[in-house]
C-alpha positions in Angstrom: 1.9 -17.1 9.4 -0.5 -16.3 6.3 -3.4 -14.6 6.6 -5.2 -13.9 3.9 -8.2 -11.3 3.1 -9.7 -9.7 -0.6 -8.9 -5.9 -1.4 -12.1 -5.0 -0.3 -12.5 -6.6 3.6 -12.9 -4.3 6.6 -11.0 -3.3 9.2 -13.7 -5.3 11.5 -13.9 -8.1 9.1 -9.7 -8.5 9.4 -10.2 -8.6 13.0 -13.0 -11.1 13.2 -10.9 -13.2 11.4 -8.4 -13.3 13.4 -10.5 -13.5 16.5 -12.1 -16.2 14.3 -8.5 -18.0 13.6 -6.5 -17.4 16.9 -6.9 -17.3 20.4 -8.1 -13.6 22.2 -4.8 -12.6 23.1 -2.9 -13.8 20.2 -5.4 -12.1 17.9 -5.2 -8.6 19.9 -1.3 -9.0 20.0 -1.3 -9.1 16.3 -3.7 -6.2 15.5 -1.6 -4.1 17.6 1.0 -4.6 15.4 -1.2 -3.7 11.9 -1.8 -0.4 10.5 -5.0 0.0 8.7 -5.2 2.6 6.0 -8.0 3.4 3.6 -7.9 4.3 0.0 -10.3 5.8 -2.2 -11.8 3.6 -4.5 -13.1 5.7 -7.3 -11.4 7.8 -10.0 -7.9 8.0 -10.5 -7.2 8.5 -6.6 -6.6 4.8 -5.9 -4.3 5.0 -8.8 -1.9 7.6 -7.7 -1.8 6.0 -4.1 -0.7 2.9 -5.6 2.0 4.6 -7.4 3.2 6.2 -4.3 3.0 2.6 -2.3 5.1 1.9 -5.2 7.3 4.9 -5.0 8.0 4.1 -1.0 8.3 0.5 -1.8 11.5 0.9 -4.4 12.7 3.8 -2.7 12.7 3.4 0.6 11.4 -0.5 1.8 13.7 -2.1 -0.2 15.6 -3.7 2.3 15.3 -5.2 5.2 14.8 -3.0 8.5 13.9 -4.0 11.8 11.0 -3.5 14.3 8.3 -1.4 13.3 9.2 1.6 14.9 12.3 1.6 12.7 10.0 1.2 9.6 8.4 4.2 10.5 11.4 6.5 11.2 12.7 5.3 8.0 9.6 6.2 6.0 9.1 9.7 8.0 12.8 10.7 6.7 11.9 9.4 3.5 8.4 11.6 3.1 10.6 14.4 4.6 13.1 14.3 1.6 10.1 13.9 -0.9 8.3 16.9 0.5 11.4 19.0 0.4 12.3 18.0 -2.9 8.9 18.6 -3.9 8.7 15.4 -5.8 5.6 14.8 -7.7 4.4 11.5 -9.8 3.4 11.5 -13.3 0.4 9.3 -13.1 -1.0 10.4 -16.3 -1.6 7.7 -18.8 -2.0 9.5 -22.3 -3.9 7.4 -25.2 -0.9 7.3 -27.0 0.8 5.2 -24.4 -2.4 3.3 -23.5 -2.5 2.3 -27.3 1.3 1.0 -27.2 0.9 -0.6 -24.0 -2.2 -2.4 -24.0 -2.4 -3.1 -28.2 -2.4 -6.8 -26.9 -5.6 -5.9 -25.2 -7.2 -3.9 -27.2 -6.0 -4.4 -30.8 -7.1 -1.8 -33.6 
């Protein structure tokens, strides 16, 4: 099953669509099983949260586990380990590197 929304739909506009594609108590069944989190959207804030989705999604979600409550136990020992090891990310992006790295872009 597919369902597709943009970046930018509501928690309330993911659940009328399901509502809107499935019958009530197929629809409820599945937003029990969805987690809605909210990002900023300005500055460099939504950038850093991608980098951690990133970070959780090579180090830790990168193989198959089982029902959702083993998801979570295995992301809470991961964020334990990261907190104790006091890992940081190095989101910086200096204008040296932008230069190399988008020159196809934005040519001098």
């Amino acid at each position: 099953m597919l369902l597709q929304a943009d970046a930018g739909a509501t928690d309330d506009a993911i659940a009328a669509a399901l509502y809107a594609t499935f019958p009530p108590a197929q629809a409820c069944c599945i937003l029990r099983k969805l987690d809605f989190h909210s990002t900023p959207k300005h500055g460099s804030c939504p950038n850093q949260a991608e980098i951690e989705f990133a970070v959780v999604s090579t180090q830790c979600l990168d193989h198959r586990l089982g029902a959702q409550e083993s998801v979570r136990r295995a992301i809470a020992a991961w964020d334990t380990r990261r907190h104790t090891a006091k890992a940081t990310i190095d989101w910086r992006f200096t204008t040296a590197k932008a230069r190399r790295t988008l020159n196809h872009l934005y040519p001098l």
